[in-house]
CHARMM internal coordinates of N, CA and C (Angstrom, degrees):
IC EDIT
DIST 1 N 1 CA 1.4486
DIST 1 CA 1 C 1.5280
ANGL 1 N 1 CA 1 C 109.07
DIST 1 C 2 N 1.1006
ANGL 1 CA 1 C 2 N 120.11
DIHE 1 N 1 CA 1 C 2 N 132.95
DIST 2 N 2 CA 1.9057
ANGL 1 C 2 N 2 CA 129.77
DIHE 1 CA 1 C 2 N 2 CA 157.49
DIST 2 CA 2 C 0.6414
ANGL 2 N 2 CA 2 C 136.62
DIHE 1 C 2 N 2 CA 2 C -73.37
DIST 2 C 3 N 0.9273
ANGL 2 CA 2 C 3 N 124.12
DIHE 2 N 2 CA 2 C 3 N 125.87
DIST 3 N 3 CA 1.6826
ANGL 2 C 3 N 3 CA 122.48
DIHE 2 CA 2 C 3 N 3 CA -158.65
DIST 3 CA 3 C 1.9845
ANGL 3 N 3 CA 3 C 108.81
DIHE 2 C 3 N 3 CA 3 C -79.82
DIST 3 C 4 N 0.5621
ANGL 3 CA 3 C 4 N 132.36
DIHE 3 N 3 CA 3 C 4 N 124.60
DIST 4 N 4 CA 1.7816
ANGL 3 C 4 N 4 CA 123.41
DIHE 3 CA 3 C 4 N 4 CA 167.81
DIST 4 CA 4 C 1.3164
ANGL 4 N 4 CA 4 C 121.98
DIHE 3 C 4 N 4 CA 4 C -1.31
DIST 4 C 5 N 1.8262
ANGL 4 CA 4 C 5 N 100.05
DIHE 4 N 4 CA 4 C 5 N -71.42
DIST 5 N 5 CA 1.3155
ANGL 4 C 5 N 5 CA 108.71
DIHE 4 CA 4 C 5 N 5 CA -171.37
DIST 5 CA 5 C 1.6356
ANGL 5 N 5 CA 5 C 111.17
DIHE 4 C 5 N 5 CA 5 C -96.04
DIST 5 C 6 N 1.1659
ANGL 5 CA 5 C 6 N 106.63
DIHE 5 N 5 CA 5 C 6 N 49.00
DIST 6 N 6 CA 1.6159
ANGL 5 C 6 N 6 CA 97.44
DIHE 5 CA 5 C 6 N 6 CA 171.81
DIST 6 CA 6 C 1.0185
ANGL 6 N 6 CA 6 C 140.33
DIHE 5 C 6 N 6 CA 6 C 96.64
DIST 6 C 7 N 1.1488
ANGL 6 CA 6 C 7 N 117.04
DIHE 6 N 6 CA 6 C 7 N -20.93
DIST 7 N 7 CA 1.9322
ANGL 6 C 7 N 7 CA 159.88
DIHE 6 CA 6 C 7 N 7 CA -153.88
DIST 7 CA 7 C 1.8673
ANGL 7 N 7 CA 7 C 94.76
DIHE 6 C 7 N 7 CA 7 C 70.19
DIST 7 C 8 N 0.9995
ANGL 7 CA 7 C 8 N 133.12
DIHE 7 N 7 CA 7 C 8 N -20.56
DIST 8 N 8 CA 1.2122
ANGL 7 C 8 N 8 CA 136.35
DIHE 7 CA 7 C 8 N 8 CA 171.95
DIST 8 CA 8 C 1.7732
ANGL 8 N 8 CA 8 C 118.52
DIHE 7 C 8 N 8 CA 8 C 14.04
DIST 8 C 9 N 1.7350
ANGL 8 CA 8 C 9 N 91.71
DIHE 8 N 8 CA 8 C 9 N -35.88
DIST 9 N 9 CA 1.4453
ANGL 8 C 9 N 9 CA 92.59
DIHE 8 CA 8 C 9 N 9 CA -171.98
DIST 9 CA 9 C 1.8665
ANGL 9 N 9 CA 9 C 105.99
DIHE 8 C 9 N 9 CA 9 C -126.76
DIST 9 C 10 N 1.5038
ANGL 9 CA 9 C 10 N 87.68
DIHE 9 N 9 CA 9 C 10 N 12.71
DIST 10 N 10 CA 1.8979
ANGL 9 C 10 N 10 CA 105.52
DIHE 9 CA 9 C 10 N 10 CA 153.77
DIST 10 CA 10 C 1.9376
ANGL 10 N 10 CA 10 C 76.92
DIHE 9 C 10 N 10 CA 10 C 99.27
DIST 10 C 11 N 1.7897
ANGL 10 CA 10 C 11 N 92.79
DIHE 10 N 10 CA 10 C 11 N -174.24
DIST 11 N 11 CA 1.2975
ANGL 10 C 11 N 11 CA 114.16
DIHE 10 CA 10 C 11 N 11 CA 178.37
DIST 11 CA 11 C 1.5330
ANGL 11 N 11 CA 11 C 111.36
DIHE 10 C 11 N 11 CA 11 C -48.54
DIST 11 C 12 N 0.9072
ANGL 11 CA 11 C 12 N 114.86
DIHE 11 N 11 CA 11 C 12 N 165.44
DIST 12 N 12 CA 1.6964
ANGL 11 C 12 N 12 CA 145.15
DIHE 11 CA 11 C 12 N 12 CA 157.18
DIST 12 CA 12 C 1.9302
ANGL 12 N 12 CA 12 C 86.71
DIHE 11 C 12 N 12 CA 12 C -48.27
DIST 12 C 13 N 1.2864
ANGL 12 CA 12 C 13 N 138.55
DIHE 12 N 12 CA 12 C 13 N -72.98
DIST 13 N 13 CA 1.3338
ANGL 12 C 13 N 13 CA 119.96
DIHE 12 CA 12 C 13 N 13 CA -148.16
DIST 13 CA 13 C 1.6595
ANGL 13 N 13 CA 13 C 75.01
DIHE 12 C 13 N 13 CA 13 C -74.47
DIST 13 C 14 N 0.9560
ANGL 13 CA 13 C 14 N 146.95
DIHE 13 N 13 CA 13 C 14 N -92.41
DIST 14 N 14 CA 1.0227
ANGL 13 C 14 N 14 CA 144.52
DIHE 13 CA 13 C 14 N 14 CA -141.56
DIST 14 CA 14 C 1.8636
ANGL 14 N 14 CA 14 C 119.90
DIHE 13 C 14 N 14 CA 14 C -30.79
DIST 14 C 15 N 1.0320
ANGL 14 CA 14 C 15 N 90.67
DIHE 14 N 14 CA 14 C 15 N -37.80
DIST 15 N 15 CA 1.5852
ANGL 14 C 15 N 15 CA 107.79
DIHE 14 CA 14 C 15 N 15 CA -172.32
DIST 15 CA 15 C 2.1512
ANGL 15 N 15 CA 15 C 98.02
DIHE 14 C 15 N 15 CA 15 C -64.07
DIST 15 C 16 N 1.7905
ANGL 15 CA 15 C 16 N 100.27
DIHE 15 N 15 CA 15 C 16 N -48.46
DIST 16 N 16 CA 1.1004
ANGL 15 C 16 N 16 CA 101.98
DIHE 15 CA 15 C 16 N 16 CA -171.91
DIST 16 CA 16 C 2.3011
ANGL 16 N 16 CA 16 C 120.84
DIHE 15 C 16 N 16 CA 16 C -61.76
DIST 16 C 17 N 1.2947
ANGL 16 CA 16 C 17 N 71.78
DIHE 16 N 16 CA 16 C 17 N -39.63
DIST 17 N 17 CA 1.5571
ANGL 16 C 17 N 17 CA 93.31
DIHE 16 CA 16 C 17 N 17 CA 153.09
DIST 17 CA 17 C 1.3143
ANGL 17 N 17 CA 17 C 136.18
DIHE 16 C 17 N 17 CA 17 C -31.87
DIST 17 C 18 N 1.7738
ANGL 17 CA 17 C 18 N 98.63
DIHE 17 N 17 CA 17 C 18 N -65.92
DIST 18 N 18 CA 1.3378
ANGL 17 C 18 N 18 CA 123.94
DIHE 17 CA 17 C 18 N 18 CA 165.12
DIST 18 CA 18 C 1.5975
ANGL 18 N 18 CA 18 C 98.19
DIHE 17 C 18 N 18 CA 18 C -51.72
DIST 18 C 19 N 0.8798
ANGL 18 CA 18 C 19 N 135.81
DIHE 18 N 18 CA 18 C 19 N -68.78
DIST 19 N 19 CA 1.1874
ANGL 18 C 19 N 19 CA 168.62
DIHE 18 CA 18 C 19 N 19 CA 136.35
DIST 19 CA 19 C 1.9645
ANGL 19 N 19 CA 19 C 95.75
DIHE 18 C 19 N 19 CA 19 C 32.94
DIST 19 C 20 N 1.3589
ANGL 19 CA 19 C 20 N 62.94
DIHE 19 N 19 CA 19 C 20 N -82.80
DIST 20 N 20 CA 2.1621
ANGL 19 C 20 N 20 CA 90.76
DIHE 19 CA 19 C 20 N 20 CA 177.70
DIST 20 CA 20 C 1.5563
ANGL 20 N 20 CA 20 C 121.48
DIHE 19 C 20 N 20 CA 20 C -43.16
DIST 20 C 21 N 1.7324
ANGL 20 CA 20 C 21 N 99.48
DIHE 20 N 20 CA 20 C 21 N -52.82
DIST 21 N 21 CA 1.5073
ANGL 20 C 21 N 21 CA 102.37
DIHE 20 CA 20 C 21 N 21 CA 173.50
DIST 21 CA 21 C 1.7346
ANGL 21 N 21 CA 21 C 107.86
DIHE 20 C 21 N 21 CA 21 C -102.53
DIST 21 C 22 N 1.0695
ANGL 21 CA 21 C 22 N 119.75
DIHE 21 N 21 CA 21 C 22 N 42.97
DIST 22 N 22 CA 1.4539
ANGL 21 C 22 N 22 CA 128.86
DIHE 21 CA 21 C 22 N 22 CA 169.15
DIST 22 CA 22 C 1.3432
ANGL 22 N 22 CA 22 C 117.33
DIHE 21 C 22 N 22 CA 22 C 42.25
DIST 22 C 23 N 1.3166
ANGL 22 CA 22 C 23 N 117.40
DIHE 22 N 22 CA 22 C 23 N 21.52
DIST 23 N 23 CA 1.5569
ANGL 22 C 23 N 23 CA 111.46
DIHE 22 CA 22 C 23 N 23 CA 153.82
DIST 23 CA 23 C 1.7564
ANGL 23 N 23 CA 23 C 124.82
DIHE 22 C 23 N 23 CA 23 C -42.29
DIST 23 C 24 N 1.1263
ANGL 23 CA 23 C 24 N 94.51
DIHE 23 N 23 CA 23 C 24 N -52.84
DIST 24 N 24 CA 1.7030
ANGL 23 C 24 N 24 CA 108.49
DIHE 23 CA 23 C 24 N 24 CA -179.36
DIST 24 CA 24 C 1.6789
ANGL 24 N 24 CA 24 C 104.24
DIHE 23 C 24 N 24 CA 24 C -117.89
DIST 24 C 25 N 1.8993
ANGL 24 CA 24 C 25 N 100.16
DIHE 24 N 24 CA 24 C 25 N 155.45
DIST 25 N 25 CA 1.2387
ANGL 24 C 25 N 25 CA 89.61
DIHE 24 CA 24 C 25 N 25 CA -173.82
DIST 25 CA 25 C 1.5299
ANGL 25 N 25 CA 25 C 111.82
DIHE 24 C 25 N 25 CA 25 C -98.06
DIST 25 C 26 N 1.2741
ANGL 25 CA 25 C 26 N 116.53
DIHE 25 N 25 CA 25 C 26 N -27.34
DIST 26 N 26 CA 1.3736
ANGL 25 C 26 N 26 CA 108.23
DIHE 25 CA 25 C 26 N 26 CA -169.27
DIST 26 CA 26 C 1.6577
ANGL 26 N 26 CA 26 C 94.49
DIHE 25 C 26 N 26 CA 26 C -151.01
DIST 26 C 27 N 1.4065
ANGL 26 CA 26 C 27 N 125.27
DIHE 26 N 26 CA 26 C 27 N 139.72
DIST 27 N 27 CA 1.2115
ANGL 26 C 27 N 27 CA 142.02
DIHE 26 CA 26 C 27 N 27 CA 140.75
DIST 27 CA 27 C 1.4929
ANGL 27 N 27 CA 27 C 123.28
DIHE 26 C 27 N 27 CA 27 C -101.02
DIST 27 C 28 N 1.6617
ANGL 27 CA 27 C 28 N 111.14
DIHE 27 N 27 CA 27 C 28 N 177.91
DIST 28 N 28 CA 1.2918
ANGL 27 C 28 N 28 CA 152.92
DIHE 27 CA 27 C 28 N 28 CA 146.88
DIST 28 CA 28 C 1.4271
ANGL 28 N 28 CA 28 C 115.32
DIHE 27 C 28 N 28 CA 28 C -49.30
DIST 28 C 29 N 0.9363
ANGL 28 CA 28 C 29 N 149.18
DIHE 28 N 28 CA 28 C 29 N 60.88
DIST 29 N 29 CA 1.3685
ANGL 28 C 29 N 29 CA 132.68
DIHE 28 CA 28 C 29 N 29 CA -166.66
DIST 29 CA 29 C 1.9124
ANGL 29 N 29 CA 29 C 101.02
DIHE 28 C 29 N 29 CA 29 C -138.39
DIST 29 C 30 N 1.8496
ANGL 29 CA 29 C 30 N 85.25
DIHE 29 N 29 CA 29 C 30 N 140.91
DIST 30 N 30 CA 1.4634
ANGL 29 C 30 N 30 CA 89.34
DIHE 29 CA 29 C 30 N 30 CA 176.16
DIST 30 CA 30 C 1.3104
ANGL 30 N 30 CA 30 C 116.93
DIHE 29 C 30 N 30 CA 30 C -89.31
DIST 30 C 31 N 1.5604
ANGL 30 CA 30 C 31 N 138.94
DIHE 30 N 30 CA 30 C 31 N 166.49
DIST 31 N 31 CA 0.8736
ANGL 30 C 31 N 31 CA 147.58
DIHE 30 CA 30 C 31 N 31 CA -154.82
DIST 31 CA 31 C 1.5185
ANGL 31 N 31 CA 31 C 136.10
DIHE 30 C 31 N 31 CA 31 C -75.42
DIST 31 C 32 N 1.7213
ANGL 31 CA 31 C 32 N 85.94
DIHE 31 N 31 CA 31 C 32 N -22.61
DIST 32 N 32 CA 1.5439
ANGL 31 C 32 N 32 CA 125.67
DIHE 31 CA 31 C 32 N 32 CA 170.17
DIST 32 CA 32 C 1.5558
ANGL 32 N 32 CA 32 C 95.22
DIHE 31 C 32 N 32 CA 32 C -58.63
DIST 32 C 33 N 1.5483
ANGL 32 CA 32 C 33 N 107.16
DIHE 32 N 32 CA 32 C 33 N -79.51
DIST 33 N 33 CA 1.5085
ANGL 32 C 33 N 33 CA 109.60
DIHE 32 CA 32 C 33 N 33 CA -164.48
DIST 33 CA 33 C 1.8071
ANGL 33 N 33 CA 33 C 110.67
DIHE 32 C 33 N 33 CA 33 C -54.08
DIST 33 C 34 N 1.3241
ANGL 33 CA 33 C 34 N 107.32
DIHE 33 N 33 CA 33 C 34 N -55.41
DIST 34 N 34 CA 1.8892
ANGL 33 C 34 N 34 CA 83.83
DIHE 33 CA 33 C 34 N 34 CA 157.95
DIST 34 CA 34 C 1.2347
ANGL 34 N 34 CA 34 C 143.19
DIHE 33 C 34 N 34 CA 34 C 6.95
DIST 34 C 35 N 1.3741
ANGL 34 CA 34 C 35 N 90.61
DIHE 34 N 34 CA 34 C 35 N -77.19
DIST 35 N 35 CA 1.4488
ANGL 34 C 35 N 35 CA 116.37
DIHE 34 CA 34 C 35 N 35 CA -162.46
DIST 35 CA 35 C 1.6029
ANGL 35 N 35 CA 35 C 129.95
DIHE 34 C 35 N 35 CA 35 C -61.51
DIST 35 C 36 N 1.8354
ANGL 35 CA 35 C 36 N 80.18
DIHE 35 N 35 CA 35 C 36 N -27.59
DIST 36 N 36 CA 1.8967
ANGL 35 C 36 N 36 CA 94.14
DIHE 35 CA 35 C 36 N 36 CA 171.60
DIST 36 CA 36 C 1.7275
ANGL 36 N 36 CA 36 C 105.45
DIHE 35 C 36 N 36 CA 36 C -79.36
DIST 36 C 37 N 1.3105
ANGL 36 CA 36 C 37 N 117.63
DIHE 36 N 36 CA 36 C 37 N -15.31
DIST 37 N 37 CA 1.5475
ANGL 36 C 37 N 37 CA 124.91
DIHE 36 CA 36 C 37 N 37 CA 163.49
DIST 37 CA 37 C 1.6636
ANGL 37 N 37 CA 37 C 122.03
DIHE 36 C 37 N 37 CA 37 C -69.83
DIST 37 C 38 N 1.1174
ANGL 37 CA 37 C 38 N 111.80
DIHE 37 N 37 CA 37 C 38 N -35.86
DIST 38 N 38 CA 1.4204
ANGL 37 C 38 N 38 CA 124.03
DIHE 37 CA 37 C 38 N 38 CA 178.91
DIST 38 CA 38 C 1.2742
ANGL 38 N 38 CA 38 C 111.43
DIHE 37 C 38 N 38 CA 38 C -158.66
DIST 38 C 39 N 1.7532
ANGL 38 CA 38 C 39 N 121.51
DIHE 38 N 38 CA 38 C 39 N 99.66
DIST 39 N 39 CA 1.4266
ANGL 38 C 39 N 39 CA 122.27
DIHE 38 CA 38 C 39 N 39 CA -164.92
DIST 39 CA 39 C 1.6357
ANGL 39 N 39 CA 39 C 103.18
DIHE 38 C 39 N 39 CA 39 C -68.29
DIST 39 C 40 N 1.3646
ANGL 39 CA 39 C 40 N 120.12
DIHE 39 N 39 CA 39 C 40 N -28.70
DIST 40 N 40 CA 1.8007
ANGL 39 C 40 N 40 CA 103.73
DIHE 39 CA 39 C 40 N 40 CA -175.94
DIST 40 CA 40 C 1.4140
ANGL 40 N 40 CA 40 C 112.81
DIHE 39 C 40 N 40 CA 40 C -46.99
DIST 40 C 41 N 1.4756
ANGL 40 CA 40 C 41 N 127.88
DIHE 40 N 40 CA 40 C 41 N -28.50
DIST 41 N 41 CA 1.4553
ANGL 40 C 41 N 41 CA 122.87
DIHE 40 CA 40 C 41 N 41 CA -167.07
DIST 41 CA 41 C 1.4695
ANGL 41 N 41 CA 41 C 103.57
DIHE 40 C 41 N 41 CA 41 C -99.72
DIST 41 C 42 N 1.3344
ANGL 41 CA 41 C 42 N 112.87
DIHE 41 N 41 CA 41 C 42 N 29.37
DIST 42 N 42 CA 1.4271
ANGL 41 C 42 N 42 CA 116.91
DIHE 41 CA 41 C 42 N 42 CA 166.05
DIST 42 CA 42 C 1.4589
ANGL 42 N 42 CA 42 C 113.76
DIHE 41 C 42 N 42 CA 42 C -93.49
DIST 42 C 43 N 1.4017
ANGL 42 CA 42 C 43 N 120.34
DIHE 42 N 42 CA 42 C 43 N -9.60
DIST 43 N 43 CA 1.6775
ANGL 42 C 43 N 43 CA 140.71
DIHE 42 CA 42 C 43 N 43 CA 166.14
DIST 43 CA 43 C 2.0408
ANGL 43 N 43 CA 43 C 91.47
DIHE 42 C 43 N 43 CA 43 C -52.58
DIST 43 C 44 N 0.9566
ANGL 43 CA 43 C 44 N 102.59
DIHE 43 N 43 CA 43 C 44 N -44.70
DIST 44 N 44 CA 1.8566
ANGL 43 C 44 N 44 CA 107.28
DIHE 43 CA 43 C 44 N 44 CA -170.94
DIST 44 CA 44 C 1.5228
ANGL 44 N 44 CA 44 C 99.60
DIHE 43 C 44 N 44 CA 44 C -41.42
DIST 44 C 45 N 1.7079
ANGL 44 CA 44 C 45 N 126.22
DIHE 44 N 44 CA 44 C 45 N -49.41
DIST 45 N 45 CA 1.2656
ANGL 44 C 45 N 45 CA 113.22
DIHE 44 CA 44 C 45 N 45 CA -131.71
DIST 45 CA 45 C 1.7393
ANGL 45 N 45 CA 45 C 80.09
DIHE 44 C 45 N 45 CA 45 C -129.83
DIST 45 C 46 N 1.4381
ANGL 45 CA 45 C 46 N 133.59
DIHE 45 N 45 CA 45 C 46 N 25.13
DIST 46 N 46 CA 1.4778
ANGL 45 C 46 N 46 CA 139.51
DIHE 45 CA 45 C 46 N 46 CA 175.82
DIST 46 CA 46 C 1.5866
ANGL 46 N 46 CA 46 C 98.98
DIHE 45 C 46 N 46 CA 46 C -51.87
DIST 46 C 47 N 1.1939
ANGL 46 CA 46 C 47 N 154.09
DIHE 46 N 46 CA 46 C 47 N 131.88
DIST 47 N 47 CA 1.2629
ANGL 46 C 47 N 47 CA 145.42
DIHE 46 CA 46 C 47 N 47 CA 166.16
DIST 47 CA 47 C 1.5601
ANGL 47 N 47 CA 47 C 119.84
DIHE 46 C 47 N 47 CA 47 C -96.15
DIST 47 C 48 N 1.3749
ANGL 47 CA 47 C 48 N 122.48
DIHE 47 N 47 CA 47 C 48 N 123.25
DIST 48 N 48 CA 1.4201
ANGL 47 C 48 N 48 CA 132.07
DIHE 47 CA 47 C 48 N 48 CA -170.98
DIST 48 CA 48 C 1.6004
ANGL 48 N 48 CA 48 C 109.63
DIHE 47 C 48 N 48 CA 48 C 82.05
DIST 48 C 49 N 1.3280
ANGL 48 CA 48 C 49 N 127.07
DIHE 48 N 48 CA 48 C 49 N 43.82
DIST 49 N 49 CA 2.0214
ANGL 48 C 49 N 49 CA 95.25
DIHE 48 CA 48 C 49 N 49 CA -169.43
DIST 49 CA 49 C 1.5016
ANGL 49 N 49 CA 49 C 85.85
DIHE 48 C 49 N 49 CA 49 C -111.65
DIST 49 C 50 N 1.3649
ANGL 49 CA 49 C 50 N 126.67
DIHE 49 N 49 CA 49 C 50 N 41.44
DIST 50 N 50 CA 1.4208
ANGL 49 C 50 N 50 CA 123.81
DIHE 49 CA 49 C 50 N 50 CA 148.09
DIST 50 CA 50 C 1.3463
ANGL 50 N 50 CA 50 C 106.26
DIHE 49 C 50 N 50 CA 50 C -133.22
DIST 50 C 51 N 1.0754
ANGL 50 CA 50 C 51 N 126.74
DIHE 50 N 50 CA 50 C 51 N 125.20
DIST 51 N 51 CA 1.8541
ANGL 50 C 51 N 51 CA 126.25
DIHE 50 CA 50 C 51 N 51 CA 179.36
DIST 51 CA 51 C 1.2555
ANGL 51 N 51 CA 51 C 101.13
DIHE 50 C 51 N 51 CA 51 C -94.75
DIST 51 C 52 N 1.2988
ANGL 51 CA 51 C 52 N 161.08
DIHE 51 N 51 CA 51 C 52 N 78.87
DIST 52 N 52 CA 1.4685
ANGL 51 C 52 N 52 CA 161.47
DIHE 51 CA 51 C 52 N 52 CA -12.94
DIST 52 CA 52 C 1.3004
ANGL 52 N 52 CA 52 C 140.62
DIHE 51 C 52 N 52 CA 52 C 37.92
DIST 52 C 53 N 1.7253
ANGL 52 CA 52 C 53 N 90.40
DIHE 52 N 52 CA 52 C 53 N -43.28
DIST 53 N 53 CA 1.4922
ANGL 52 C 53 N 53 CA 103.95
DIHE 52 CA 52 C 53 N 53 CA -176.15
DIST 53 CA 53 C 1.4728
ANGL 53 N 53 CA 53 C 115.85
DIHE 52 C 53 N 53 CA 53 C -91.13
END
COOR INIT
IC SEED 1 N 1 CA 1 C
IC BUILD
């Protein structure tokens, strides 16, 4: 995936990173890369945990 601006401000993990130690305030980031930042919000991207859906 590409980032908007170019990668200008590096990958998606990187950005989230930035992210972490408050270099930057807010990105683009998918939910995947998150998750290696804070595993609880890895519940977001669980695949199948409704058999309905």
């Amino acid at each position: 995936m590409e980032n908007l601006d170019g990668g200008v401000l590096g990958s998606e993990q990187d950005m989230a990173h930035a992210i972490q130690i408050g270099t930057i305030q807010m990105a683009g980031i998918t939910s995947n890369n998150v998750g290696q930042l804070a595993p609880s919000l890895n519940v977001v991207v669980l695949p199948y945990l409704n058999e309905t859906m």
